[in-house]
N, C-alpha and C positions, 0 to 999 in steps of 0.2 A: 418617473425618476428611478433609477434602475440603482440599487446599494449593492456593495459587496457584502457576502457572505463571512468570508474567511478570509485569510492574507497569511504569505509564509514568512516564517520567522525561525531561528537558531531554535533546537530543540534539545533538554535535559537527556530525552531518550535517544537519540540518533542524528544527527546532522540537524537537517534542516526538515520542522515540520508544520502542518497544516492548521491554525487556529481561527477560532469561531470569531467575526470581529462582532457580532450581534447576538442576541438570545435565538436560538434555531430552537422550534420545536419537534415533536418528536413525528416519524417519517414525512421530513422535510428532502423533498431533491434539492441537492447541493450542484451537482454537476457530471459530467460524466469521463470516465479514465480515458485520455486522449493521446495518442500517437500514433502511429505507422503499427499498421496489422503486418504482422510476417512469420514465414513459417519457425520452428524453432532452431532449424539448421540453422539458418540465420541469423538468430538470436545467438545461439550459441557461439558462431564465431563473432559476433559485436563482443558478447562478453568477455570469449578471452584476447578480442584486441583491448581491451580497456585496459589498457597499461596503469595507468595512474591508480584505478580504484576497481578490479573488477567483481569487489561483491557489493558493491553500490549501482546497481542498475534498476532501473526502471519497468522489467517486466510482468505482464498480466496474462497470467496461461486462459486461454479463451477454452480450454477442454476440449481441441477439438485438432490440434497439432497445429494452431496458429497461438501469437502471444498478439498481443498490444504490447508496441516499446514505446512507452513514456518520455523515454531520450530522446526519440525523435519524433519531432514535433509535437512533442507531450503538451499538457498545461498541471495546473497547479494541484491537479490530482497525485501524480506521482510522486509529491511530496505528503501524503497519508502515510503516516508511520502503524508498524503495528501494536496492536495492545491487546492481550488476553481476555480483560473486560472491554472490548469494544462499546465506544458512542454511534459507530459508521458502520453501515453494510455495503455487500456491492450486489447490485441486483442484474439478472446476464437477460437482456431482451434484443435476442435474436444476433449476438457478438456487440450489443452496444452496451457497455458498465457503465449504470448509473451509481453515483455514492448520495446513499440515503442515511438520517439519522435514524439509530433505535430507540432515541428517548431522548428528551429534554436536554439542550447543549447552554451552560450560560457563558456569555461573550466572554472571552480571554481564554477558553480550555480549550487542549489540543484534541484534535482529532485523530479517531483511531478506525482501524478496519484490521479483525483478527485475518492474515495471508493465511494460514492454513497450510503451510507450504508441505512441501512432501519431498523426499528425497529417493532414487532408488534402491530396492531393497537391499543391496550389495553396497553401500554406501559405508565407510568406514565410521566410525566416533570419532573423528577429527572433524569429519566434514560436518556431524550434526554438530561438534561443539560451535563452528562458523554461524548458526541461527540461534545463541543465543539469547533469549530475550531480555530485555534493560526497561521493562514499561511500568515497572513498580505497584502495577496492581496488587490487592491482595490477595488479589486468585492468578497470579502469576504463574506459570505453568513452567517457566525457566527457560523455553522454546518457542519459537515461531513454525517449528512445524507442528503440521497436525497431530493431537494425540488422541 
C-alpha cells in the first residue's frame, strides 16, 4: 500500500506550499525535483515570458549551466518553499535532486529547503530586495540568497 508523504496546500509564507501529511523522520527521501532539464538561456527567456508572475518560477540551477524547470513537467517538489531554518535538503546525485529530511517532520508542518540563491555581483538593491524572505524563522536571515 503505497501512502502519501506530503500534499500541497495555500501557504502563510508564499503561495502555495509543500506539507508533511504524516510523521517523516529524519533523512527520509521524500521525492525528487522533477521537470524538463534545460540550459539557462532557456530558462531565462521562459522567465521573462511569464507575463503574469515572472518571479514565481520554478527553477533548480543544476551548477552546471543546466536548471530543472519545475514548470514543466514539474511535480510537487517545486512547491518546497524556502526557510532559513530548513526541515529539507536537496541532495545532487549525478543532476538527479532528491529532497531529504534533516530531522524529525510531524504531520501538518510545512516544508522547507534553504535555495541559497545568489545573484550577480553587479546586481542592484532593488533586485536583492525581490528575495526577501517571509519564513518567520527565528534565525531568519531576511533573504533567500546566500549569506
Amino acid at each position: 500500500m503505497t501512502t502519501t508523504k506530503f500534499r500541497v496546500r495555500r501557504s502563510p509564507v508564499h503561495g502555495r506550499g509543500l506539507y508533511a501529511t504524516a510523521d517523516l523522520d529524519a533523512d527520509e527521501f521524500l521525492l525528487d525535483y522533477g521537470g524538463e532539464v534545460v540550459d539557462w538561456e532557456l530558462a531565462q527567456q521562459r522567465w521573462e515570458a511569464a507575463d503574469g508572475d515572472p518571479d514565481h518560477t520554478f527553477f533548480f540551477d543544476l551548477g552546471d549551466g543546466r536548471v530543472i524547470d519545475g514548470g514543466s513537467g514539474g511535480n510537487e517538489a517545486r512547491f518546497i518553499n524556502h526557510g532559513c531554518d530548513p526541515n529539507c535538503e536537496t541532495v545532487d546525485e549525478d543532476g538527479t535532486i532528491h529532497i531529504v529530511t534533516v530531522r524529525a517532520i510531524p504531520a501538518g508542518a510545512e516544508l522547507f529547503i534553504d535555495y541559497r540563491l545568489s545573484l550577480d555581483d553587479d546586481a542592484s538593491d532593488e533586485a536583492a530586495a525581490a528575495y526577501a524572505c517571509r519564513c518567520g524563522a527565528d534565525s531568519c536571515r531576511g533573504t533567500m540568497l546566500a549569506r
